[in-house]
C-alpha positions as CSV (number, residue, x, y, z in Angstrom):
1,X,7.9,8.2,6.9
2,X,10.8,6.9,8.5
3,X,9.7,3.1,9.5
4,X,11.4,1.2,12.0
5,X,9.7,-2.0,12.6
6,X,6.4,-3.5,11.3
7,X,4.7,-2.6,14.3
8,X,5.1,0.9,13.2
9,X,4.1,0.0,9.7
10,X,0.8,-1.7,11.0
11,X,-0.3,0.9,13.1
12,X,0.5,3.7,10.4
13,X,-1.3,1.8,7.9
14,X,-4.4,1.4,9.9
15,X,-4.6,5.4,10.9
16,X,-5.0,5.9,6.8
17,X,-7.5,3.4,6.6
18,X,-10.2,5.4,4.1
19,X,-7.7,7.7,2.9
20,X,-6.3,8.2,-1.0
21,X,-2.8,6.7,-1.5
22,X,-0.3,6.8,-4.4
23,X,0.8,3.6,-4.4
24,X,4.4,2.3,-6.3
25,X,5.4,-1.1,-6.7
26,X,8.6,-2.3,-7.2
27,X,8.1,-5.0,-9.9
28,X,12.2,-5.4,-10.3
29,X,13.9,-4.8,-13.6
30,X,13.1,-0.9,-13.5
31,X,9.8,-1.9,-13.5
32,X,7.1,0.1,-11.4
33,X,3.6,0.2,-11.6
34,X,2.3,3.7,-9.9
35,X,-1.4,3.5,-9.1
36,X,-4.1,5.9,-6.9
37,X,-6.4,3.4,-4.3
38,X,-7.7,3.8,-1.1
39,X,-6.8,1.7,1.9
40,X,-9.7,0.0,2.4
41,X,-8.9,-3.0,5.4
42,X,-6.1,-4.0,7.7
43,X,-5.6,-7.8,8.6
44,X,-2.9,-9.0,11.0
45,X,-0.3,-10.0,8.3
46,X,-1.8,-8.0,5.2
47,X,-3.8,-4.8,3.9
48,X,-5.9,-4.3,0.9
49,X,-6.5,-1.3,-1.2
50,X,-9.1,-0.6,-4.0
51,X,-7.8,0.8,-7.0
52,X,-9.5,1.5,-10.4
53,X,-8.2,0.4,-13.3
54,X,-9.7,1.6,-16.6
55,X,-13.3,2.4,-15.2
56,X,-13.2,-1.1,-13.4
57,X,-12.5,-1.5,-9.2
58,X,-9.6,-4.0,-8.2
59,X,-8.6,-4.9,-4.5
60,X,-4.9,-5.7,-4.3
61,X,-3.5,-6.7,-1.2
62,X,0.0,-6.1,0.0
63,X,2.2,-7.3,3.1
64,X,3.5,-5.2,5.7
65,X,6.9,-6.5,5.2
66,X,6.5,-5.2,1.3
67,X,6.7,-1.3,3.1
68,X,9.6,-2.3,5.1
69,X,11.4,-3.7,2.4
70,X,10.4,-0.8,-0.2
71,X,9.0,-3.1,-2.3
72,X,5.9,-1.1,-2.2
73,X,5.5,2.8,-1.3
74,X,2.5,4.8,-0.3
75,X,1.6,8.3,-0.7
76,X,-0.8,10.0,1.0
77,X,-2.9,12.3,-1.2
């Protein structure tokens, strides 16, 4: 997805609301972390997925500005 501004971001974001993402975070130092959630809530400044992580459910939440910058990157499945 080419993304422009984070009015773009926010309103692709909230069309895959329910949805299974791949998601990759950029933790720096060729570090990445590549988990499978799925986009559970939009807020005005933030989103939050729910991921499992060995057999237990975590919500992480993630700025809009962290897609814009590539920090992180979803995939849908």
């Amino acid at each position: 997805m080419a993304v422009q501004s984070l009015d773009q971001i926010k309103e692709w974001v909230n069309l895959i609301i329910g949805k299974e993402v791949l998601v990759e975070v950029n933790k720096g130092r060729k570090k990445t972390i590549v988990r499978k959630g799925v986009v559970e809530n939009t807020y005005p400044f933030f989103f939050t997925l729910r991921v499992d992580v060995d057999g237990s459910c975590q919500r992480i939440s993630f700025n809009y500005v962290d897609i814009l910058t590539k920090t992180v990157e979803l995939e849908i499945l």
